[in-house]
C-alpha positions as CSV (number, residue, x, y, z in Angstrom):
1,X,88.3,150.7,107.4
2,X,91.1,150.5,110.1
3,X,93.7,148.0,110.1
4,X,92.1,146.1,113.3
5,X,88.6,145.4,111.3
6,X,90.5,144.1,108.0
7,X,91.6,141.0,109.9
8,X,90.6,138.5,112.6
9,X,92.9,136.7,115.5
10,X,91.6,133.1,116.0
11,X,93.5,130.7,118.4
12,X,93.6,127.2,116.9
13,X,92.1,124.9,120.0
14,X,94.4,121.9,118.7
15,X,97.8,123.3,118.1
16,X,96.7,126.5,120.1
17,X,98.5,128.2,117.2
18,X,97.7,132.5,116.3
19,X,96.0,133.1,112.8
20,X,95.2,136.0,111.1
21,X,92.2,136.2,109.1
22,X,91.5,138.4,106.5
23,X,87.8,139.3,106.9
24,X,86.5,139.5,103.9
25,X,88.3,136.5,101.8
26,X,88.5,134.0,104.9
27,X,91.6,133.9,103.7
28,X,94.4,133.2,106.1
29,X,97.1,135.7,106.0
30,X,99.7,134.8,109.1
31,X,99.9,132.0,111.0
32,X,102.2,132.0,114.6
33,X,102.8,128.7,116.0
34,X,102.6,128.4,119.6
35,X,105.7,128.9,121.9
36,X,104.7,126.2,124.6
37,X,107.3,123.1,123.9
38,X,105.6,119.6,123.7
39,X,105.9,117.9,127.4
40,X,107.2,114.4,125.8
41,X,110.8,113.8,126.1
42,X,112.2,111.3,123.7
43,X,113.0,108.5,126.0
44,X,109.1,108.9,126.8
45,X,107.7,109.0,123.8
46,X,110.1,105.4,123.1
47,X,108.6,103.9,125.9
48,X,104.9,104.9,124.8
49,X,106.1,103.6,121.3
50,X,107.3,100.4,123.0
51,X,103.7,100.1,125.1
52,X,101.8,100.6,122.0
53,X,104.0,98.1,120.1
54,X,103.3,95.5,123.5
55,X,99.2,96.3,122.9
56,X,99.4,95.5,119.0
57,X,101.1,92.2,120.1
58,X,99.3,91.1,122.4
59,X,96.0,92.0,120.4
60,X,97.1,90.0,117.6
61,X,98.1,86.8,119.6
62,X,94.4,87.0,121.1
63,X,93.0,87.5,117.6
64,X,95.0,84.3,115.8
65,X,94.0,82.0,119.1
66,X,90.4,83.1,118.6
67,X,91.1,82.7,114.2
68,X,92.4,79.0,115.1
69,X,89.4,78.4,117.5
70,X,86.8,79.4,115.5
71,X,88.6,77.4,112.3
72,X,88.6,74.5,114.8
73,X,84.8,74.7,115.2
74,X,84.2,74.8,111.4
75,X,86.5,71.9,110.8
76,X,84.4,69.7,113.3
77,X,81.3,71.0,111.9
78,X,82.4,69.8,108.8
79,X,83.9,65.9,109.7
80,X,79.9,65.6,111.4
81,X,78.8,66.8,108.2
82,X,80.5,64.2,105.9
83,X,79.7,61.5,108.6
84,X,75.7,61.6,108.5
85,X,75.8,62.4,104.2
86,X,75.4,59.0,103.9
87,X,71.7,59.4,106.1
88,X,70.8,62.0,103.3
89,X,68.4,60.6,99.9
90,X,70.0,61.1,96.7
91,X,67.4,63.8,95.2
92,X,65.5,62.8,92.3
93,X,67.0,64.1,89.3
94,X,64.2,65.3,86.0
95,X,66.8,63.4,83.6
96,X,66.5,60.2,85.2
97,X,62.4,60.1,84.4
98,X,64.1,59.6,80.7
């Protein structure tokens, strides 16, 4: 076999990264990282940081405001509960037949 057959070149599709292949073992013999340079700067990839941090913020106020409401609602349920207990019959209990 020629040297071409023995391995395979496969681009990576998310680091778009070279690999060589070895046909037979699917083993992977050489990898060659990709010369293209990330587009985000530093100061932008702070400021995404900062949006990000804004988003989790904000996301967590609106999930403690809807925590509170709902523990609100359950709270009230419960005082209407204790007020009409008294409306409820004691159940009959099989000792008391004694």
């Amino acid at each position: 076999m020629s040297k071409k057959s023995d391995h395979l070149t496969v681009q990576c599709t998310c680091c778009e990264a070279v690999l060589t292949v070895d046909r037979l073992s699917g083993e992977v013999l050489f990898t060659e990282k990709s010369k293209k340079k990330s587009g985000v700067s530093f100061e932008d990839a702070m400021q995404q940081l900062q949006r990000d941090k804004e988003t989790a913020d904000d996301r967590f106020r609106d999930a403690f405001a809807k925590e509170a409401s709902r523990m609100k609602t359950v709270e009230d349920k419960f005082q209407e509960a204790l007020k009409r207990k008294d409306e409820l019959e004691e159940p009959i209990r099989p000792l008391d037949y004694d």
